[in-house]
C-alpha angles and dihedrals in degrees: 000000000000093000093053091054104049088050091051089056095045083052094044092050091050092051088055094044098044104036097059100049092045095059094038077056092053098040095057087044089059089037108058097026078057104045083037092064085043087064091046089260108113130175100061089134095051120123087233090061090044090060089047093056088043094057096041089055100046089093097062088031087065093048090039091060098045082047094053095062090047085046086054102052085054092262146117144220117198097166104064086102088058081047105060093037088060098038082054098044080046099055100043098048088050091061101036093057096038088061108176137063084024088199087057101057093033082069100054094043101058085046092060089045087050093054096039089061089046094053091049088050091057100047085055095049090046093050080052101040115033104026101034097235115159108263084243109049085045094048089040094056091043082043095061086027097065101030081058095052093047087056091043094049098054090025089251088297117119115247106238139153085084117169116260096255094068086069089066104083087047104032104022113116107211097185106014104266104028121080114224084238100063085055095050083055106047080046088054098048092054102041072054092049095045096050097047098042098030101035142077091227087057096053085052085060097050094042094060096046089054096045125341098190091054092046093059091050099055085052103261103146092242102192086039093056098046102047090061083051090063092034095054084058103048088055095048089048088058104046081056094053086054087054100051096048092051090051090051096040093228136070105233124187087210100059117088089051108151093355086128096067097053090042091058087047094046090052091040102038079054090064100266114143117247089208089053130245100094142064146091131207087248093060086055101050087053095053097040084055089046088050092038093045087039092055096045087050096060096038085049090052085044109252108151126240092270091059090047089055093044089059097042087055088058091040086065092039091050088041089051097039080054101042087057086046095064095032094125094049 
């Protein structure tokens, strides 16, 4: 009997989670395909314009689901935009001075991102961790700090006149149709999926969020825990910063600006707590495809980029107003 009702509540809080955002989900794709043949734009709702929103939105999706397991764990991390802007400068000025063989140095490059993000994640966990700084105030000075050094270390120019191979990670089509980088990320989401809901280290997550005290407790190495956290997002946020330069073809210290934000709305709006304890990487693709689709549409009918932002800023309210509704769910 236990058992069935602990499995009828697993199901019941799916079913909340999922349903809503499904038919948010829905209910965007009719709007705007309706008020774009209006305007004479049809095709919104095509599979072809889903992949390229997709694709668009890989970039945020990585950093979204290395943001979900520090959310959980009642954190936050406001520096993953200066991280992808300095994985990207890295990168490209590690290629651009290797020269030949450009493999080679790519390489290289994406090595030395991938540290550096590494390396950031690791500042953040040890302010948390070891010094018992708020999540926001640590992340908010590496945020300003980075974002400083990417603009020091390229003189606040972006790094172009790349070789052509360094276009592949962020261009390259693997199957017509289907951008290698939508598949990084769908391979990412479930390797996510698989180690917060399959592993031990997941239920660690899980457990802190819920209570940390507790946790502790129980035996669960609390500061250990949390400092991969922070690690594993500073890594995925550089691997999207890697991306996105090599989508761009240049490593810029400007990109990255405000991701955060849409990376947070993306993982709550996906049904992650804000006050820790609850969330699946499920959860977060659905609500990085309600915010992404929410954000073409509006490009595709013609509203500009500070409308956009105005809508997203009620989109978090909305996700957080809800989020406290269904607290005791």
């Amino acid at each position: 009997m236990p058992e069935r009702g602990r499995s009828f509540a697993g199901t019941r809080r799916l079913v909340l989670t999922f349903a809503p955002l499904l038919s948010a989900l829905v209910l965007e794709l009719i709007v705007f395909e309706v008020l774009g043949r209006r305007q004479g734009v049809p095709g919104f709702a095509s599979v072809e314009s889903l992949i390229a929103v997709l694709n668009q939105s890989a970039v945020l999706g990585i950093m979204a689901v290395g943001m979900t397991f520090v959310i959980i764990t009642g954190g936050i991390d406001l520096s993953v935009g200066s991280i992808v802007a300095l994985s990207g400068v890295l990168c490209a000025m590690i290629v651009q001075w290797g020269g030949s063989p450009a493999w080679l140095w790519l390489i290289v490059g994406m090595g030395a991102a991938l540290l550096s993000g590494a390396a950031a994640g690791a500042v953040a966990g040890a302010l948390v961790t070891r010094f018992a700084i708020p999540p926001f105030i640590a992340t908010l000075a590496l945020m300003s700090s980075l974002r400083g050094l990417a603009n020091l270390i390229t003189d606040g120019k972006p790094i172009s006149d790349l070789p052509d191979s360094y276009m592949y990670l962020g261009r390259h089509h693997l199957v017509p149709g289907l951008p290698l980088s939508v598949l990084l990320i769908l391979g990412i989401i479930v390797a996510g999926a698989i180690a917060l809901n399959h592993t031990r280290f997941g239920r660690q997550v899980l457990a802190i969020g819920g209570n940390e005290e507790a946790a502790r407790l129980s035996g669960v190495p609390v500061r250990r825990v949390k400092f991969f956290v922070y690690l594993i997002c500073g890594v995925l946020s550089a691997l999207a910063g890697v991306i996105l330069s090599s989508r761009l073809g240049s490593g810029s210290p400007k990109v990255g600006v405000a991701d955060e934000l849409a990376v947070i709305a993306a993982v709550v709006v996906g049904g992650t707590s804000l006050s820790g304890g609850r969330g699946s990487i499920g959860g977060t693709l659905v609500g990085l495809l309600v915010v992404a689709v929410l954000n073409s549409g509006l490009t595709w009918i013609g509203v500009e980029t500070f409308g956009q932002q105005v809508v997203l800023g009620l989109v978090i309210l909305g996700a957080v107003m809800l989020d406290r509704l269904k607290g005791g769910v």
